[in-house]
Backbone as JSON, one array per atom type, in Angstrom:
{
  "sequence": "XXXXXXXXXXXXXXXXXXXXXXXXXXXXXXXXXXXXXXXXXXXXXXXXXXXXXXXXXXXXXXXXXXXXXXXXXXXXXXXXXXXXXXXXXXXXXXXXXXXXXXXXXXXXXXXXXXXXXXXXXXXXXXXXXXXXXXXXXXXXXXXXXXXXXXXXXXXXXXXXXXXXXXXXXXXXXXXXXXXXXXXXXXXXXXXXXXXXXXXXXXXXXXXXXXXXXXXXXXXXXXXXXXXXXXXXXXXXXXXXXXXXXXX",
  "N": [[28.31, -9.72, -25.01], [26.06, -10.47, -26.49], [26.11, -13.22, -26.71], [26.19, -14.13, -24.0], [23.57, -13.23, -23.68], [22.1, -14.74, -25.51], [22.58, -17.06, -24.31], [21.36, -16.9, -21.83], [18.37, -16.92, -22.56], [17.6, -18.84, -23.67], [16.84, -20.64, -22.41], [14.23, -21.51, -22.0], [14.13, -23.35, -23.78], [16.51, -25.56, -24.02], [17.17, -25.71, -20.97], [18.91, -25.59, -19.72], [21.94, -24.93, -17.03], [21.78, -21.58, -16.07], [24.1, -19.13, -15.42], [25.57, -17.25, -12.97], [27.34, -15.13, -13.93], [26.2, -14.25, -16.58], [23.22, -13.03, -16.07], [23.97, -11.12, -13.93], [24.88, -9.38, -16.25], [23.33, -9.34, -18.2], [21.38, -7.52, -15.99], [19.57, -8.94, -14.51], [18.62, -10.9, -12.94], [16.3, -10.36, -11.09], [14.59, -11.44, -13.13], [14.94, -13.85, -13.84], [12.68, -16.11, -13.77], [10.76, -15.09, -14.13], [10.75, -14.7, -16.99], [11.15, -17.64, -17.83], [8.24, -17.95, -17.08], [6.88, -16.96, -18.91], [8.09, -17.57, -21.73], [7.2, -20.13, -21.05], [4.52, -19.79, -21.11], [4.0, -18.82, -23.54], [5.13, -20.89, -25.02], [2.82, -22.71, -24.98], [0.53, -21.48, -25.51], [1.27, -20.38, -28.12], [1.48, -21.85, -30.93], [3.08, -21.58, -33.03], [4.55, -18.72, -33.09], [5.67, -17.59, -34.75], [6.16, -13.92, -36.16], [3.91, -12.94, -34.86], [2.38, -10.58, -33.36], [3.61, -8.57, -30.22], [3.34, -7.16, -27.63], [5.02, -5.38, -25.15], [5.24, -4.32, -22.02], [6.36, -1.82, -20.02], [8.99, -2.48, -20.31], [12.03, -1.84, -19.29], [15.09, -3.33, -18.75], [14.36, -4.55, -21.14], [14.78, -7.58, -21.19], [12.64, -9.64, -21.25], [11.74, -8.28, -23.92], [13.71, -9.25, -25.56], [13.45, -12.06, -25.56], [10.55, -12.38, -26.33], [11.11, -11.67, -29.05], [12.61, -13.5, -29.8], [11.59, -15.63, -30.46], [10.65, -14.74, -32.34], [8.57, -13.18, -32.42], [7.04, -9.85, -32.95], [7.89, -6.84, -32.13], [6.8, -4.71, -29.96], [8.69, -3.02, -27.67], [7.77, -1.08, -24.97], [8.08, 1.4, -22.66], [8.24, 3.95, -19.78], [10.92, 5.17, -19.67], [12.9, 7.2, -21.04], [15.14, 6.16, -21.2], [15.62, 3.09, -20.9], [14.82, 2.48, -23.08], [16.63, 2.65, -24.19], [18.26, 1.12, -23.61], [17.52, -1.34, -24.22], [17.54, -1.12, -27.1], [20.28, -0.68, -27.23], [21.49, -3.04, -26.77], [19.92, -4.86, -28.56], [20.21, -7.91, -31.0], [20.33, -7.18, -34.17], [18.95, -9.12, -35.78], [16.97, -9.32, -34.42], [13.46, -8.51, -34.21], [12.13, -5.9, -32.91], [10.91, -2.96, -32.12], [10.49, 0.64, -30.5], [9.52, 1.96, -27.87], [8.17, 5.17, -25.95], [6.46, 6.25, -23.42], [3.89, 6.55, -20.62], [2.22, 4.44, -18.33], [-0.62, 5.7, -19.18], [-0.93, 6.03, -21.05], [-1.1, 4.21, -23.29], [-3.01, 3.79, -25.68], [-2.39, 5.39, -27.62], [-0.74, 4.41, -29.12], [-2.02, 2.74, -30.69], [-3.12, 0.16, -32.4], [-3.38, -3.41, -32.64], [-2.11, -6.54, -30.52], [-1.17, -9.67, -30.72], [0.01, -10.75, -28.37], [0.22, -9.18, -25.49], [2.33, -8.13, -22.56], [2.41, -7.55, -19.41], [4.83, -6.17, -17.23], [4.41, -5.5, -14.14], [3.37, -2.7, -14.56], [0.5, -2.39, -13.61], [1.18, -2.8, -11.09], [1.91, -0.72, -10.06], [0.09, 0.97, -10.22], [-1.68, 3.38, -8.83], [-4.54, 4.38, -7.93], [-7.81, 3.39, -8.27], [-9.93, 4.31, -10.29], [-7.95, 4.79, -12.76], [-6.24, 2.62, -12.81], [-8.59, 0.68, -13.68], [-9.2, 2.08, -16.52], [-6.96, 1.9, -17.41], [-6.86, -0.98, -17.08], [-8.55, -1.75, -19.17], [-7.78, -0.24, -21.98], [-6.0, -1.89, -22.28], [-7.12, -4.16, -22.92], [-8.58, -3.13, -25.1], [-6.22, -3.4, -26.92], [-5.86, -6.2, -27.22], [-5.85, -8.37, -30.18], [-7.83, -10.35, -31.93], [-8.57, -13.17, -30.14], [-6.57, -12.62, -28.71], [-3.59, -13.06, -26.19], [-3.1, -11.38, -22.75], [-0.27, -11.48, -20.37], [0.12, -10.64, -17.01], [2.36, -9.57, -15.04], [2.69, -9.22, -11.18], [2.65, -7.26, -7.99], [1.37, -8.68, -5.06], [-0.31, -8.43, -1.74], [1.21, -9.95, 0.8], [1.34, -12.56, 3.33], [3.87, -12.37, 4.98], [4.67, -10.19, 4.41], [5.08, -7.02, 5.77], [4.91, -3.5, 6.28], [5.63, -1.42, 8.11], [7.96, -2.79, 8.89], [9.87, -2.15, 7.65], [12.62, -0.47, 5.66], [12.76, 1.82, 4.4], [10.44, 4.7, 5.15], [6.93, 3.81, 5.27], [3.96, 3.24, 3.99], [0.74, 1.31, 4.3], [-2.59, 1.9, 3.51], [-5.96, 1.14, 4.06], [-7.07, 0.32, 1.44], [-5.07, -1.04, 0.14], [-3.09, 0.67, -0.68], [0.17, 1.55, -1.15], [1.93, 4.19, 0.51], [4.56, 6.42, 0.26], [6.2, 8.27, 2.37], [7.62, 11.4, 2.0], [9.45, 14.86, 1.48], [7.66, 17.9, 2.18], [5.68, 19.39, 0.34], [3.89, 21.14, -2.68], [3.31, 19.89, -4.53], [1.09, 18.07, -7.29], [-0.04, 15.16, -6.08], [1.15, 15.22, -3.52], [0.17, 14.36, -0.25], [-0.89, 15.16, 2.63], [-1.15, 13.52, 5.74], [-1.48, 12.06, 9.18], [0.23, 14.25, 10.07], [2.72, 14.24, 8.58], [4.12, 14.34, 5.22], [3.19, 12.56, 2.15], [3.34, 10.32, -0.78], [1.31, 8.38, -3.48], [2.36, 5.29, -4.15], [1.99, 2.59, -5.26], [0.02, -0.15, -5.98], [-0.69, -2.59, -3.23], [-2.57, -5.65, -3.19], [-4.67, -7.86, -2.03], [-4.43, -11.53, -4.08], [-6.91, -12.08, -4.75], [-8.21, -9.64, -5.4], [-7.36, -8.79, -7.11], [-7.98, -10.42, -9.53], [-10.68, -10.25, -9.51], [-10.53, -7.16, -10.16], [-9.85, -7.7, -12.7], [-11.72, -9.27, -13.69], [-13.71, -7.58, -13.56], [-12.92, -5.74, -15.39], [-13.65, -6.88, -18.41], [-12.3, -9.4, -18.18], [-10.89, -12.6, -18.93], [-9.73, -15.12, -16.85], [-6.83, -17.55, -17.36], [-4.84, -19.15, -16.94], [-3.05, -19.26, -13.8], [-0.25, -18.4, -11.42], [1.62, -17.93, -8.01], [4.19, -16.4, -6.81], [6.43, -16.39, -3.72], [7.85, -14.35, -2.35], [11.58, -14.52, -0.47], [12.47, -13.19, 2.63], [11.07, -9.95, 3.69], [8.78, -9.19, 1.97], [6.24, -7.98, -0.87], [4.47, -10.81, -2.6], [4.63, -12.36, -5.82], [2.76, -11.97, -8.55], [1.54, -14.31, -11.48], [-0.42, -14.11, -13.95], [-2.42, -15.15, -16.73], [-4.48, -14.35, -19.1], [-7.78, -13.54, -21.25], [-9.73, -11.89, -23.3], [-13.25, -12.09, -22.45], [-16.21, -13.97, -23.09], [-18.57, -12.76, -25.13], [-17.91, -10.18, -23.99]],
  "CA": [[26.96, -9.5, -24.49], [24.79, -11.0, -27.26], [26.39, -14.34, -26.43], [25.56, -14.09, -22.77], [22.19, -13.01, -24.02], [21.45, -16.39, -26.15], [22.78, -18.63, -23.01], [20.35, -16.63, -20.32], [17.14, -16.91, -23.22], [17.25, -20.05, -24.44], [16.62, -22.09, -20.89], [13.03, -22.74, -22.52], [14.8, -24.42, -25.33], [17.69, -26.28, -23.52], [16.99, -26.3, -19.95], [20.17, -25.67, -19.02], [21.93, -23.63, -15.68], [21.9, -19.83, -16.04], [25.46, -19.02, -14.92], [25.26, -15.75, -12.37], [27.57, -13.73, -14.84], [25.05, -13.92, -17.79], [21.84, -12.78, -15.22], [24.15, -9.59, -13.6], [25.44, -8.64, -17.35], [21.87, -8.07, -18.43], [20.56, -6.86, -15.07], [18.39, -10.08, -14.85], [18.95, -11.44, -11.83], [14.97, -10.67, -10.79], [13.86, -11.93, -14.11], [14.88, -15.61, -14.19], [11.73, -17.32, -13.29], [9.41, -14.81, -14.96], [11.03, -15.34, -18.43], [10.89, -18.81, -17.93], [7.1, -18.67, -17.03], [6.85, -16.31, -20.27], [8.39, -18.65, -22.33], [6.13, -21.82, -21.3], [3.15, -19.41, -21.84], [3.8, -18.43, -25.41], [4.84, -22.61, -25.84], [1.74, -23.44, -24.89], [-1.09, -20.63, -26.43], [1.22, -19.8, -29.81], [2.58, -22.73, -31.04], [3.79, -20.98, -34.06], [4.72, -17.57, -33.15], [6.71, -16.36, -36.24], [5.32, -12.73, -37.36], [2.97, -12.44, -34.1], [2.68, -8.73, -32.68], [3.57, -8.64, -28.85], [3.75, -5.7, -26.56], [6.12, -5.65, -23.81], [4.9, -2.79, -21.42], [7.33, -1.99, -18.89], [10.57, -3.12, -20.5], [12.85, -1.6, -18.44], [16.41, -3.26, -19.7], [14.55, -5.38, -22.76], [15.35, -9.49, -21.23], [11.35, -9.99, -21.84], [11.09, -7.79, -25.07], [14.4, -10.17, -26.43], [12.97, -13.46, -25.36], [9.59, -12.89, -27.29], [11.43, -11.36, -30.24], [13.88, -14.67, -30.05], [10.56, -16.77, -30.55], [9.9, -15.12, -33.88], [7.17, -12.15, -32.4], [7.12, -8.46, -33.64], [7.68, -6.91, -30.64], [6.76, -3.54, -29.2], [8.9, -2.68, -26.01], [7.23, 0.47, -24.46], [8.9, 1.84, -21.44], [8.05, 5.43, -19.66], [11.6, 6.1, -19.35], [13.84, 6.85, -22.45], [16.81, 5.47, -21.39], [15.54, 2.2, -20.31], [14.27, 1.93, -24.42], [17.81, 2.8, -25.08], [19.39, 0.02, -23.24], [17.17, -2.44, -25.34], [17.78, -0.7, -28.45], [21.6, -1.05, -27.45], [21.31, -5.01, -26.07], [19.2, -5.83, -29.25], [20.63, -8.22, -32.29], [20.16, -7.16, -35.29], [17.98, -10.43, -36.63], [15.49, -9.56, -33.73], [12.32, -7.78, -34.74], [12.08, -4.98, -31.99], [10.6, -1.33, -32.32], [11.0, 0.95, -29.41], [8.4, 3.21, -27.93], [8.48, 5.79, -24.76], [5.37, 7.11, -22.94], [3.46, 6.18, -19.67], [1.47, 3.51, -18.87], [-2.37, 5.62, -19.19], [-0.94, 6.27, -22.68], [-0.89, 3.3, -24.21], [-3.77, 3.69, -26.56], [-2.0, 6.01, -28.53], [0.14, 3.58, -30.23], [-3.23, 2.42, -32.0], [-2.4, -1.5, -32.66], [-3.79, -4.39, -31.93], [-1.37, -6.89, -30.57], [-1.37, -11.1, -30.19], [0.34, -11.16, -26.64], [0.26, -7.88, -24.51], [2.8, -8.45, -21.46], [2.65, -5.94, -18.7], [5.83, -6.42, -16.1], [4.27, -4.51, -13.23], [3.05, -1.63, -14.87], [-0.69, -1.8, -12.99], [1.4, -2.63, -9.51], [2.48, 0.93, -10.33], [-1.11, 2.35, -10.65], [-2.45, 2.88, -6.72], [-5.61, 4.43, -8.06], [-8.93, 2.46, -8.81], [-9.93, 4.43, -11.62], [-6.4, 4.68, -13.57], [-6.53, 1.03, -12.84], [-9.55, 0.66, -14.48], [-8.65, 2.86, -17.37], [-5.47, 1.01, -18.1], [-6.83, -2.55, -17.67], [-9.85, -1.4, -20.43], [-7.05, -0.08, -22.74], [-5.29, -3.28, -22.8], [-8.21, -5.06, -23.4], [-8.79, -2.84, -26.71], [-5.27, -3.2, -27.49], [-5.96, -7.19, -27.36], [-6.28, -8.62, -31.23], [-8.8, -11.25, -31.42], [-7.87, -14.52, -29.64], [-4.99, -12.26, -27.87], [-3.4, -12.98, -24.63], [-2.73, -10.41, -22.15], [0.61, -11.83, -19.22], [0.7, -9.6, -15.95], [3.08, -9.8, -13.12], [1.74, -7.71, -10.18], [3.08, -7.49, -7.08], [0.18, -8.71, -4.21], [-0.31, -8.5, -0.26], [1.23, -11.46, 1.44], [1.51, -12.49, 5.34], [5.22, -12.13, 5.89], [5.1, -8.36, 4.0], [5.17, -5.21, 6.57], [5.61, -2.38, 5.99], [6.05, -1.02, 9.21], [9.06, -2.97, 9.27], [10.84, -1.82, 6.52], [13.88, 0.51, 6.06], [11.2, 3.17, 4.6], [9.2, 5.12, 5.7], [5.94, 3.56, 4.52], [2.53, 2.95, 5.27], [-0.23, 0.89, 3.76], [-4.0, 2.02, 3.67], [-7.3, 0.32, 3.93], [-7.41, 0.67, 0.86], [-3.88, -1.79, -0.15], [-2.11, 1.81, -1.41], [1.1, 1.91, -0.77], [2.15, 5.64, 0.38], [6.0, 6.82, 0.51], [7.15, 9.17, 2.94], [8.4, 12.82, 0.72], [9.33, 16.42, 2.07], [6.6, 18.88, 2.44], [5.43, 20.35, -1.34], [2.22, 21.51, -3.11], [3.09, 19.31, -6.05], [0.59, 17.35, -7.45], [0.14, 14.02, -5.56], [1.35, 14.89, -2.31], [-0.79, 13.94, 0.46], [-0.75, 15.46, 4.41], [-1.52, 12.73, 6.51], [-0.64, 12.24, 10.26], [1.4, 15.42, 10.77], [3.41, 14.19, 7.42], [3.23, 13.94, 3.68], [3.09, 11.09, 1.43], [2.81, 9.88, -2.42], [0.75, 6.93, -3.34], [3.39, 4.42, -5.25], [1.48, 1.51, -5.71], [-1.2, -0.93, -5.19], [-0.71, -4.16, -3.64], [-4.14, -5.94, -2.66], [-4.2, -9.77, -2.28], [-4.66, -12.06, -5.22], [-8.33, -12.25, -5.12], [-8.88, -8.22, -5.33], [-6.98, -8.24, -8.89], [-8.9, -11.42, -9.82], [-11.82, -9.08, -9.18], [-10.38, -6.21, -11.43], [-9.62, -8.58, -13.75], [-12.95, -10.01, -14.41], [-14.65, -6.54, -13.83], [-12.5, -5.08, -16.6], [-14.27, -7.97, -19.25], [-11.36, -10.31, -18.96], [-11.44, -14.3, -17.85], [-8.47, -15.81, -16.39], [-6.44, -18.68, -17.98], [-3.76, -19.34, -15.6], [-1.85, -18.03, -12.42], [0.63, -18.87, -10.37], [1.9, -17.2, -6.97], [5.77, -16.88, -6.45], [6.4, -16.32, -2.76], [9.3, -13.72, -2.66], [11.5, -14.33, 0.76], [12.25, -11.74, 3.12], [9.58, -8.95, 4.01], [8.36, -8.28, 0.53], [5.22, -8.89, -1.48], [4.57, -11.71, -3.72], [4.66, -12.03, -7.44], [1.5, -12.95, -8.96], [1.26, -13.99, -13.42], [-1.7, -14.73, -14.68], [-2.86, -15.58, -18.13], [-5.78, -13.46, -19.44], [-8.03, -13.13, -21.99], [-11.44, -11.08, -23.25], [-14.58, -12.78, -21.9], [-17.03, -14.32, -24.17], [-19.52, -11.61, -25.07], [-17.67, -8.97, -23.46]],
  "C": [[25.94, -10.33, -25.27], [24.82, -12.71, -27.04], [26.02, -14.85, -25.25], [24.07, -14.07, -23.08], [21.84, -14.52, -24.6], [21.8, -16.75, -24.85], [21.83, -18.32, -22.4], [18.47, -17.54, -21.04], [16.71, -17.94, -23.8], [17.14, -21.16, -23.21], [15.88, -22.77, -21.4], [13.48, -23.98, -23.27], [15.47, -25.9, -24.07], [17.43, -26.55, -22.12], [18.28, -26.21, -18.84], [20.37, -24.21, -17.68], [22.06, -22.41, -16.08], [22.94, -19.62, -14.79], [25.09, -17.15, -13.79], [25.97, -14.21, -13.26], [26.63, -13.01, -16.05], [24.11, -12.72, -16.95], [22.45, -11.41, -14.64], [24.25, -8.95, -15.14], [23.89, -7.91, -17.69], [20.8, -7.65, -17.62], [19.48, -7.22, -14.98], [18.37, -10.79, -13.98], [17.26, -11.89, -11.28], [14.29, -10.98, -11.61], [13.65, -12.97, -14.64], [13.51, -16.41, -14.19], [10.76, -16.64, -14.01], [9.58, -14.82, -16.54], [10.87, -16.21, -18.16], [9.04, -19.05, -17.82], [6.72, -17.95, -18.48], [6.68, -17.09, -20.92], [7.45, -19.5, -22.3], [4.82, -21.29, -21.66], [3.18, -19.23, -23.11], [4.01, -19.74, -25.74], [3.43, -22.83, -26.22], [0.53, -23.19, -25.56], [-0.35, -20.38, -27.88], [2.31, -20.73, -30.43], [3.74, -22.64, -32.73], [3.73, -19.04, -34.25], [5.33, -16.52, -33.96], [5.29, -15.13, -36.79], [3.92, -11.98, -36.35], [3.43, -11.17, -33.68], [2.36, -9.14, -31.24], [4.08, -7.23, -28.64], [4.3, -5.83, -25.49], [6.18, -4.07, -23.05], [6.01, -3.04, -19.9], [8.63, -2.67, -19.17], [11.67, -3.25, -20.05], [14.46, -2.25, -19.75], [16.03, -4.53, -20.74], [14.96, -7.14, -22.55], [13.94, -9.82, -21.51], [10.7, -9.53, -23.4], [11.9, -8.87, -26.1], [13.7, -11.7, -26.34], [11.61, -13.82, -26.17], [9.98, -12.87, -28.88], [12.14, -12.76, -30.6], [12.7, -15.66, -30.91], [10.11, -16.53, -32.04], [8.75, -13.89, -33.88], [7.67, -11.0, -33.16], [6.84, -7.73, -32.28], [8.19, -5.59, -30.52], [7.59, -3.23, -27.99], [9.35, -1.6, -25.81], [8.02, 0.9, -22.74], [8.8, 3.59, -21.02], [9.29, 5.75, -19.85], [12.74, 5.79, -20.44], [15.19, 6.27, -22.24], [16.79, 4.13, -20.7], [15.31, 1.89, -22.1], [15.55, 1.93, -24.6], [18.93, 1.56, -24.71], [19.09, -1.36, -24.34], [17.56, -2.33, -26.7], [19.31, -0.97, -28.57], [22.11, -2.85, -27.75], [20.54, -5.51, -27.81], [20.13, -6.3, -30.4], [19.99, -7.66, -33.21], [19.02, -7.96, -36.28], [16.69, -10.69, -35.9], [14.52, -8.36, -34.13], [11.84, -6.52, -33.28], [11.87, -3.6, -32.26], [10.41, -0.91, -30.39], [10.0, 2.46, -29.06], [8.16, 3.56, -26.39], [6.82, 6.12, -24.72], [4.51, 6.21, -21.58], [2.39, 5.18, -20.02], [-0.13, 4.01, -19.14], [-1.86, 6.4, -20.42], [-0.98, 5.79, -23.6], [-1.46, 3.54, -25.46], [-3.31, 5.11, -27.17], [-0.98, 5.19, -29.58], [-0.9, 2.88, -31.06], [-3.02, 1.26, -32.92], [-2.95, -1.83, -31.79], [-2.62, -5.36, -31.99], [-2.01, -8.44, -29.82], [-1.25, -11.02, -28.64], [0.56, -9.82, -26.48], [1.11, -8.7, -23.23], [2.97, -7.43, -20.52], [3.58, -6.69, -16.65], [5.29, -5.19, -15.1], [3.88, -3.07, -12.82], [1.46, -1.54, -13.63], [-0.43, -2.06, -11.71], [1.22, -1.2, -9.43], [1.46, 2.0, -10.63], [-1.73, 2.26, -9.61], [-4.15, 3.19, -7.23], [-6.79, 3.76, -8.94], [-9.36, 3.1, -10.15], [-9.1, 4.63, -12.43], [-6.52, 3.43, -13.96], [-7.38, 0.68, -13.88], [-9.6, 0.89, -15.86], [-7.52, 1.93, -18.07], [-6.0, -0.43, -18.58], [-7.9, -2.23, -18.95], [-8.89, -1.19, -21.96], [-6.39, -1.23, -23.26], [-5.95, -4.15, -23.19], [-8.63, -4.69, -24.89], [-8.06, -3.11, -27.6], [-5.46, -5.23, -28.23], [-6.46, -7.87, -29.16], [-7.28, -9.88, -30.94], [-7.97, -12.43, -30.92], [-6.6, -14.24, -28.59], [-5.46, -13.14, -26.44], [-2.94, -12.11, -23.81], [-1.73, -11.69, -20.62], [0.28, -10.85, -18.52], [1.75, -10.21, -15.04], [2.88, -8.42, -12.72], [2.28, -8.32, -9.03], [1.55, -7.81, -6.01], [0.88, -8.73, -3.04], [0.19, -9.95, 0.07], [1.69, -11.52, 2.85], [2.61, -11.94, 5.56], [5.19, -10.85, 5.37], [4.59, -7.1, 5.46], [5.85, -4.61, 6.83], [6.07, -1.56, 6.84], [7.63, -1.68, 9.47], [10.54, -3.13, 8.06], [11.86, -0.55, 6.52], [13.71, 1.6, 5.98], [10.54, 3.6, 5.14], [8.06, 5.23, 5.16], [5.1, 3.52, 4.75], [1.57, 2.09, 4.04], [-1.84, 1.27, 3.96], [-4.67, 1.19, 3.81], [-7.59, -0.1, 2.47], [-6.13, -0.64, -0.08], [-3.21, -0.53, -1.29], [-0.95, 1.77, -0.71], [1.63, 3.17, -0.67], [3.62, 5.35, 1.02], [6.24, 8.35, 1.16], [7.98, 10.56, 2.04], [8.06, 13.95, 1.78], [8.11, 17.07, 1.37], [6.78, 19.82, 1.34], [4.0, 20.13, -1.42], [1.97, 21.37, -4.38], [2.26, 18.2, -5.98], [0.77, 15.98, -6.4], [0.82, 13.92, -3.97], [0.83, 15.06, -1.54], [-0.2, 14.29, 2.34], [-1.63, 13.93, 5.13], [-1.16, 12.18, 7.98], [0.5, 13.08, 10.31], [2.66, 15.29, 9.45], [3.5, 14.48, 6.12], [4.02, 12.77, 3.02], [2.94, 11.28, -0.45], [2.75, 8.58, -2.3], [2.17, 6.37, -4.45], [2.87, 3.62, -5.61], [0.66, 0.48, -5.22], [-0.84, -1.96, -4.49], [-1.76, -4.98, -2.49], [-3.74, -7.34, -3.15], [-4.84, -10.18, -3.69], [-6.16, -11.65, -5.7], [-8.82, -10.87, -5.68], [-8.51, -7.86, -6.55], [-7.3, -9.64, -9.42], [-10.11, -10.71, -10.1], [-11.68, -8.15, -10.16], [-10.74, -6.9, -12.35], [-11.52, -8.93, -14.9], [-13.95, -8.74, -14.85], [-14.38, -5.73, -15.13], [-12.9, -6.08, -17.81], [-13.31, -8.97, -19.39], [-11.53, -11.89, -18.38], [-10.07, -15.03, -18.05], [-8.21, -17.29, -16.91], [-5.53, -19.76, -17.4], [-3.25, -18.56, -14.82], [-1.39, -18.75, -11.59], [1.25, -17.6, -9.51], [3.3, -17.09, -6.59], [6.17, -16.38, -4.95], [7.93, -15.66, -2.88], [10.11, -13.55, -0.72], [11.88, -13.05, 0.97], [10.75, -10.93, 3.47], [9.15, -8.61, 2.76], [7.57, -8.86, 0.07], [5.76, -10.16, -2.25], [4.02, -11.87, -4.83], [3.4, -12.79, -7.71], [1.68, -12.45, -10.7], [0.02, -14.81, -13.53], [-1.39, -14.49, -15.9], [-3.92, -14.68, -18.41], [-6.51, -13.49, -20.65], [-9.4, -12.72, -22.45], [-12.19, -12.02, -22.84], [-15.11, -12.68, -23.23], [-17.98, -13.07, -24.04], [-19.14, -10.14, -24.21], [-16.77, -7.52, -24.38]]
}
């Protein structure tokens, strides 16, 4: 495994093909292209990353928390669900700098650190409501040390996505909430709507509308690129980020 691991993480380096056994072993298959844009972002803003503090929100199985740690960072990877920390904690070498920390994403600011690079894999797709939203992106902005950079990938609205024609039973609002289809309860979050009920899952509003957050939460964009995912399914949007002057 750790051998597979160097071949998948070192593309930046080398350049070379990523074999399909490496990419299933560490359940990386949808992560090729956004490590790689990772990677060229930390080339480019930290050209000596030994000893930097990065946060890796949303870790899930740890191929983004190893790839900054490979570079030399100090590297947080937070994850709501404990046995997604435990896969990283299993997967990690020994010589990589990795601490391991559980709790949701409108909890962050309890870990009480400021960190160089903040990376958040999809965590604010995963927040449908505007003030949560809000809330979260503000947090990450405190969490930001001076000069930090904050990565997102966020899922956005794109032409070929509907939801109507999906295998779910889904629906999209006015609003770009994604609501999921759930049996009839009087737990938190579930929503009557046309003769049904629902839970919101997640936002996804075209580029420009988290451009918009973005700036409203004090931050000013550095780069972004759009990855066009085929099939019926949104598309991946990373930006670059970082505090606004005077904000």
């Amino acid at each position: 495994m750790k051998a597979q691991y160097q071949q998948f993480i070192r593309t930046h380096n080398h350049k070379t093909a990523i074999n399909g056994e490496t990419l299933v072993a560490l359940n990386g298959l949808t992560e090729r292209n956004h490590v790689e844009y990772l990677q060229d972002v930390c080339a480019d803003l930290f050209p000596n990353p030994q000893g930097l503090k990065a946060l890796d929100m949303g870790a899930a199985h740890g191929v983004c928390a190893m790839a900054l740690a490979e570079l030399g960072m100090q590297v947080a990877a937070y994850d709501m669900y404990r046995s997604s920390v435990a896969i990283v904690h299993k997967m990690a070498m020994e010589h990589l700098n990795i601490s391991f920390r559980v709790g949701g994403s409108l909890q962050i600011e309890q870990l009480q650190e400021k960190f160089d690079l903040i990376h958040d894999r999809d965590c604010l797709t995963n927040i449908p409501l505007p003030l949560d939203r809000a809330r979260f992106l503000q947090s990450l902005r405190k969490m930001l040390a001076e000069d930090g950079k904050l990565v997102i990938r966020t899922s956005i609205l794109s032409p070929q996505f509907d939801p109507d024609d999906s295998f779910e039973s889904i629906c999209l609002d006015a609003d770009y909430v994604l609501w999921r289809q759930t049996p009839e309860s009087d737990a938190p979050g579930v929503v009557a709507m046309n003769g049904r009920h629902w839970t919101a899952q997640k936002r996804l509003p075209p580029a420009e509308v988290i451009r918009q957050e973005l700036c409203r939460a004090g931050f000013m964009i550095l780069d972004e690129e759009i990855e066009l995912v085929p099939g019926n399914n949104p598309s991946i949007l990373r930006l670059v980020v970082t505090s606004a002057p005077g904000r």
